[in-house]
C-alpha positions in Angstrom: -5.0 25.9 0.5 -3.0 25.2 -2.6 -4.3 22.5 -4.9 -1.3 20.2 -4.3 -2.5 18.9 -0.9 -5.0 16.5 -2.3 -2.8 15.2 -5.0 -1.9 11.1 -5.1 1.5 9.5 -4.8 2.7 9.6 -8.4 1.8 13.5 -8.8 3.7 15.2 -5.9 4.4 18.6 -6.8 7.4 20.4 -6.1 6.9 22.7 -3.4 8.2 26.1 -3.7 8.9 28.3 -0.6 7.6 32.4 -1.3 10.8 33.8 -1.3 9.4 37.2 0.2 7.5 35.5 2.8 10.9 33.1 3.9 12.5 36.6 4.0 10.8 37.9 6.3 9.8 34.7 8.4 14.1 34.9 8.6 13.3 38.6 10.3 11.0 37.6 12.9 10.6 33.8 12.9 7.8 32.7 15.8 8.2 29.2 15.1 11.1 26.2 15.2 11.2 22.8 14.1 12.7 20.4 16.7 13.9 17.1 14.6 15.9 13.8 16.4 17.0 11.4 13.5 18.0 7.9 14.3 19.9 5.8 11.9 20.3 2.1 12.1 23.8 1.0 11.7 23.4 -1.8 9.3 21.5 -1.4 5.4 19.2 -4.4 4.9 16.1 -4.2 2.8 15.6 -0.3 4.0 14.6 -1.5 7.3 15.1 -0.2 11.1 15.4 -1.7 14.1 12.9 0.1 16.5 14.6 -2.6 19.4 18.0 -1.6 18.6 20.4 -0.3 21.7 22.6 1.3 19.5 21.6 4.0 16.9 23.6 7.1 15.8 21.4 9.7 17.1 21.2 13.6 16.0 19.1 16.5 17.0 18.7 19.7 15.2 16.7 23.3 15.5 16.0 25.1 11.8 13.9 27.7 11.2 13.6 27.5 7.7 13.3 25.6 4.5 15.9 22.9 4.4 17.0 19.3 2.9 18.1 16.2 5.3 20.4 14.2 3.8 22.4 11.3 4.7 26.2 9.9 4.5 26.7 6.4 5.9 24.9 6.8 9.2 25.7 10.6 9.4 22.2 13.1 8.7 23.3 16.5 7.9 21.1 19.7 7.5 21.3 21.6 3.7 19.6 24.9 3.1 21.7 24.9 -0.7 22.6 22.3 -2.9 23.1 19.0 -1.0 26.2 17.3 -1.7 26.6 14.9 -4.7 28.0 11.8 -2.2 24.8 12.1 0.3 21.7 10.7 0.1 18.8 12.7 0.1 16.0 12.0 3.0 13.1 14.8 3.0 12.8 18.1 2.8 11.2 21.1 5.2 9.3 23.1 3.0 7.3 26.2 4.6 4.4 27.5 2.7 1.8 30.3 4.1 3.6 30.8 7.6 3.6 26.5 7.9 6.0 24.5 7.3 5.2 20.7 5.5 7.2 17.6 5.4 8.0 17.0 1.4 9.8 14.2 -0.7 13.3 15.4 -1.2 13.7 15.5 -5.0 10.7 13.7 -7.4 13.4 13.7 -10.1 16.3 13.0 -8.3 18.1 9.5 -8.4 19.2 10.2 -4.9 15.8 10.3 -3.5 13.9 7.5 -4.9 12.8 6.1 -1.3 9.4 7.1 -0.4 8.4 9.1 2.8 6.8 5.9 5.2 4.9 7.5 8.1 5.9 5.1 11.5 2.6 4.4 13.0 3.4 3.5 16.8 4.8 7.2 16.9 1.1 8.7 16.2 -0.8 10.5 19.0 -3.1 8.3 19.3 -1.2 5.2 18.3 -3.3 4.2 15.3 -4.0 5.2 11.9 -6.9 5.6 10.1 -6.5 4.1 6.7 -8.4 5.3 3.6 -8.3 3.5 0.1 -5.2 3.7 -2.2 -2.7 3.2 1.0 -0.1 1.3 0.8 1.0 -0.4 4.5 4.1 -1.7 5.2 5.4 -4.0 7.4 8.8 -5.6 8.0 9.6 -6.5 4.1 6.5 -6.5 3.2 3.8 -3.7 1.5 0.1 -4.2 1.2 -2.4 -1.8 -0.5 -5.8 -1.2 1.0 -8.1 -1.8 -2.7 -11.6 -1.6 -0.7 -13.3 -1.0 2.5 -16.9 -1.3 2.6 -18.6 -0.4 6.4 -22.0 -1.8 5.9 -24.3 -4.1 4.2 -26.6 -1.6 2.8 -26.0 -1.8 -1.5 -25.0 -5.4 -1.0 -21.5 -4.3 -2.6 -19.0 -7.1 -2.7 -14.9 -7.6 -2.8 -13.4 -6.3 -6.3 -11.2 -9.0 -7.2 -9.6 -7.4 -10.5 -5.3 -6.8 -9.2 -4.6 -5.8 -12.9 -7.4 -6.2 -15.9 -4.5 -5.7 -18.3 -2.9 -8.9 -17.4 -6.1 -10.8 -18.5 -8.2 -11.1 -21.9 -11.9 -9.6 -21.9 -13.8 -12.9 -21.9 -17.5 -12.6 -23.4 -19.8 -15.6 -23.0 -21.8 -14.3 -26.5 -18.5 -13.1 -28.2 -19.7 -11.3 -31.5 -16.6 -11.9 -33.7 -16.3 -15.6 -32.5 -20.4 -16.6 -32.3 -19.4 -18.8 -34.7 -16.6 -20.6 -33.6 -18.3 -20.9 -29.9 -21.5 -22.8 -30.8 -19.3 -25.3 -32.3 -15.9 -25.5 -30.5 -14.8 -28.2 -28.5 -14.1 -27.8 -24.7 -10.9 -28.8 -23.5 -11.8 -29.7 -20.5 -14.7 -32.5 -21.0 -14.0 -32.6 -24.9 -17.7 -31.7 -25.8 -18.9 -30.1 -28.4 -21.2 -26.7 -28.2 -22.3 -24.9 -25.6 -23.0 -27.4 -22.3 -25.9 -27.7 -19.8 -25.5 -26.8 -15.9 -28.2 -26.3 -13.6 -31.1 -26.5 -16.1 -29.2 -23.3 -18.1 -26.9 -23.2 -20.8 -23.1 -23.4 -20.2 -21.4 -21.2 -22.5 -18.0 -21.8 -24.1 -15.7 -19.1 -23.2 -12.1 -18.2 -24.6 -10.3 -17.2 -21.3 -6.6 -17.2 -22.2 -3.9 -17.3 -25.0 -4.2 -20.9 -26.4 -5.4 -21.4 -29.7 -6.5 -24.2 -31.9 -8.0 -27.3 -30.5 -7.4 -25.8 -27.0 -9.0 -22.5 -27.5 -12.5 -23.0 -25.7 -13.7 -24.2 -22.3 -17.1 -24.5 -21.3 -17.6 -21.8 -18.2 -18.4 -24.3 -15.6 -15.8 -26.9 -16.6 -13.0 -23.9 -15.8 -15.2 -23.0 -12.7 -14.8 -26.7 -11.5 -11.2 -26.7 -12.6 -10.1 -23.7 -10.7 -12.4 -24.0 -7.1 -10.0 -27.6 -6.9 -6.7 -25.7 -7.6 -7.5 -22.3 -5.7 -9.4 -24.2 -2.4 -10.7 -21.5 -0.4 -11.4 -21.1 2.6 -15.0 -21.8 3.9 -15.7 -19.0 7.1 -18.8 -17.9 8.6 -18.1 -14.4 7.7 -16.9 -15.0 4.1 -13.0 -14.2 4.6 -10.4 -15.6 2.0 -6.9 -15.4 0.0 -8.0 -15.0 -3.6 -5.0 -15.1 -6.2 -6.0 -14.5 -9.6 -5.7 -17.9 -11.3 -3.9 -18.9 -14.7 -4.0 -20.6 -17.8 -1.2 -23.6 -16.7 -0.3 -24.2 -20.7 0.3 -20.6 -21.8 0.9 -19.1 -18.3 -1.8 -15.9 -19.0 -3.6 -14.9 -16.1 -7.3 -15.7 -16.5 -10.0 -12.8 -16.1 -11.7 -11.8 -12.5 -14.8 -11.1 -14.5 -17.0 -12.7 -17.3 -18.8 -10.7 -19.5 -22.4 -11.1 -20.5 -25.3 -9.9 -22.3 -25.5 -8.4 -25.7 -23.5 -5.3 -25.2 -21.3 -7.1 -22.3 -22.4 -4.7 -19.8 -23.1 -7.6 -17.6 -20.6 -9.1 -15.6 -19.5 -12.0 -12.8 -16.9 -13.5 -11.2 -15.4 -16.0 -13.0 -14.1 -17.5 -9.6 -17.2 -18.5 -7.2 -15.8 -17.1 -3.9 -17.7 -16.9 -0.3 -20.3 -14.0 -0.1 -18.5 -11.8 2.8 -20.4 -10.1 5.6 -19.8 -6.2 6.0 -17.8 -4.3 7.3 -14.8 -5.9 5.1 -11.3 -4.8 3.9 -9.5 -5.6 1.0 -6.1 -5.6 1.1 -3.8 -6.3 -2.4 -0.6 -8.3 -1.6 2.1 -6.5 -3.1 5.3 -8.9 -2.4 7.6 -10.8 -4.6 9.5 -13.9 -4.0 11.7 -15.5 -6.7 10.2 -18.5 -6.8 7.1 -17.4 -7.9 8.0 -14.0 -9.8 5.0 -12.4 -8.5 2.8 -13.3 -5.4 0.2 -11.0 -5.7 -3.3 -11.6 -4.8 -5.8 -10.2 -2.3 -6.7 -10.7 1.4 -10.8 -10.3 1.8 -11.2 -9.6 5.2 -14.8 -9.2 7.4 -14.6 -7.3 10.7 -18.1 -8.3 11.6 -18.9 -9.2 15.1 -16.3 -7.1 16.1 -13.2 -9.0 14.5 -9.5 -8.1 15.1 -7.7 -8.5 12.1 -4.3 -9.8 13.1 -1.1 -9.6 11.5 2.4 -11.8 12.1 3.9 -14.5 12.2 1.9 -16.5 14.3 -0.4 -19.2 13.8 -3.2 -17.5 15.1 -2.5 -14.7 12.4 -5.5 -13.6 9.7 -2.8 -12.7 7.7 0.5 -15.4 8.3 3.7 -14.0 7.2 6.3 -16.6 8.0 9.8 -13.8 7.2 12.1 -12.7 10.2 10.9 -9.0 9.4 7.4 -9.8 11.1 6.9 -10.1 14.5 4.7 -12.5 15.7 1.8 -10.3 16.5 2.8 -7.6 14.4 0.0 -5.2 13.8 -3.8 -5.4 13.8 -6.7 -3.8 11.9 -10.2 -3.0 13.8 -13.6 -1.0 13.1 -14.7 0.8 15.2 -17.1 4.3 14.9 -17.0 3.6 10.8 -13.1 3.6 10.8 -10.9 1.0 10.2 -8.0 1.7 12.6 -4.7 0.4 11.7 -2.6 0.1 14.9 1.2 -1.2 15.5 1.7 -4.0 18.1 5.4 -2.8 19.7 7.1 -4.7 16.1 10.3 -4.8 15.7 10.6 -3.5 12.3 7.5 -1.4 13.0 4.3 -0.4 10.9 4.4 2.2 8.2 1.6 3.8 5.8 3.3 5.7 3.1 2.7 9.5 2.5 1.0 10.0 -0.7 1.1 14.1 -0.3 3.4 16.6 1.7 2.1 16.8 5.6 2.0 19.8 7.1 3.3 20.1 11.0 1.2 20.7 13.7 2.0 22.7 16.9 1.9 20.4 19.8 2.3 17.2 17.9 5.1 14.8 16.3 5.6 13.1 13.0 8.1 9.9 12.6 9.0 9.4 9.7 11.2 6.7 8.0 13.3 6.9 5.3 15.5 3.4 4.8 17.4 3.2 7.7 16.3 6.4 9.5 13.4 7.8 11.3 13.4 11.4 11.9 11.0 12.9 14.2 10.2 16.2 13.9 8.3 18.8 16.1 6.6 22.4 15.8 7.6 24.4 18.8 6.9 28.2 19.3 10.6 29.9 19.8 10.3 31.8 23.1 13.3 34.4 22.0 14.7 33.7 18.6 17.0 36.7 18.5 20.0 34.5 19.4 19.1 31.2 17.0 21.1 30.6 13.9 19.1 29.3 11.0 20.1 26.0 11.9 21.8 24.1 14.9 23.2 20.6 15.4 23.8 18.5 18.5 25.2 15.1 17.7 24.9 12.2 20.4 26.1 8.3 19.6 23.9 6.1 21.5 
């Protein structure tokens, strides 16, 4: 297959149908693509209502490459040029005698939404999710950073959300060795490096303030930041960690120290619970106003066969108190090495975005929402398609 199919989000290629091979699928086509969209009447947030009685309902039969697109509720089918008013969903794209589910313009301003596969709609009602994707439910998008299934390299959470936000902190900085030996902590306003636990405590330069302000000793900040952060103390290691900051020049502090002569040596700067394997990691990707930015990371352990829960609920791992979750929204469990995300009958529903075109497969759905619609398409075999027109509509209001 093509190189294009194990490309990331931010690279999807253009897919180009072979026009000789489209000409003479149009000949004698052996396959159809049965698709039912359902549009949700009102526009908020690019949500839909998987509850809702009334949804303006389509159906359609193409047998070749074509573009959905979208005018108010309405979903029409385009084999040219879509039409400047309408909003461009996905496209059908059919590539060595299969045909693949494809973003409907990368350049396009008309198609900036991404392609969210609805995960209640899957065969076997669950997803299995892999590093780098990005979950959404209700309003709110969460990215899996790390899974780790067993205990066997002793590997930990990665808590760095963005190293470019933060300075690279050295305890043994060359171009200020100086300056640390002597400095003054702002914290317990000592001179020099400290003494913790029988070993020295460094002075460290973690953030933007200069002068008289510039240096804290490494366990002073540790102190400092375990009081403001207060995590939480499970048997299995499970926290919220959000990256801490400097609160006099607002600059986010770094996840990691760096040690030893070359500063190939590095730690935490937060102390945070040793988790028990198998563990996720998932990186909080919502904004509030309030806050500008929210983000920060969920560690999760799944050991002694944990169900990771997500809502509104109290008895929620993850709480999210917004009208787009339900109260038992969605779970995550492992079982057979997998982490198994699956959809609890929400009302907004549970979505995984596509980060490559998806091909079809005979026998089988895909659901996929785009804003306000979900379209569901199908690979049938045509029993006689010497009477089908290269595309057909049948328009029911529910």
């Amino acid at each position: 297959m093509a190189s294009w199919l194990g490309l990331g989000t931010e690279q999807w290629p253009p897919l180009q149908a072979n026009s000789e091979q489209a000409h003479s699928d149009a000949q004698q086509p052996t396959q159809l693509v049965q698709v039912i969209s359902n549009t949700w009447a009102r526009d908020s947030h690019d949500l839909f209502d998987f509850e809702a009685h009334h949804l303006h309902t389509q159906a359609f039969t193409v047998n070749e490459p074509v573009t959905f697109v979208r005018n108010g509720t309405d979903v029409a089918v385009c084999s040219e040029a879509p039409p400047e008013q309408s909003e461009m969903l996905l496209r059908l794209v059919q590539k060595d005698a299969s045909y693949y589910v494809d973003k409907a313009g990368p350049r396009s301003p008309r198609s900036s939404k991404k392609l969210w596969q609805v995960v209640r709609d899957l065969e076997s009602s669950c997803h299995p999710l892999a590093e780098g994707d990005i979950l959404k439910l209700g309003r709110f998008k969460f990215r899996v950073r790390q899974m780790v299934t067993s205990a066997c390299n002793g590997v930990q959470p990665q808590l760095g959300i963005d190293e470019t936000q933060g300075m690279l902190c050295r305890t043994d900085d060359p171009e200020h060795e100086a300056a640390q030996s002597s400095g003054t902590c702002r914290i317990c306003l000592l001179d020099g490096a400290g003494q913790e636990d029988g070993g020295i405590d460094p002075l460290i330069r973690p953030c933007q303030c200069r002068g008289s302000i510039e240096y804290v000793h490494l366990g002073c900040l540790r102190n400092w930041i375990k009081m403001q952060l207060s995590l939480s103390d499970t048997p299995c290691g499970s926290y919220f960690y959000r990256p801490p900051g400097c609160e006099l020049c607002r600059s986010v502090y770094p996840a990691y120290i760096y040690k030893g002569k070359w500063g190939n040596e590095r730690e935490t700067l937060v102390e945070v619970p040793r988790t028990t394997p198998p563990f996720i990691t998932l990186e909080n990707m919502v904004r509030d106003s309030q806050q500008h930015t929210s983000k920060g990371l969920h560690v999760i352990s799944l050991a002694d066969n944990k169900l990771l829960k997500f809502g509104r609920g109290h008895e929620s791992d993850i709480r999210i108190a917004d009208v787009s979750i339900s109260r038992f929204h969605a779970s995550v469990r492992f079982q057979n090495g997998r982490f198994l995300l699956e959809d609890h009958n929400s009302k907004f529903g549970t979505l995984v975005c596509m980060r490559k075109p998806r091909a079809l497969e005979p026998g089988s759905s895909l659901s996929i929402q785009v804003g306000r619609s979900v379209l569901s398409l199908s690979l049938q075999t045509a029993a006689d398609t010497s009477t089908q027109h290269p595309s057909t509509q049948h328009e029911t209001s529910l």
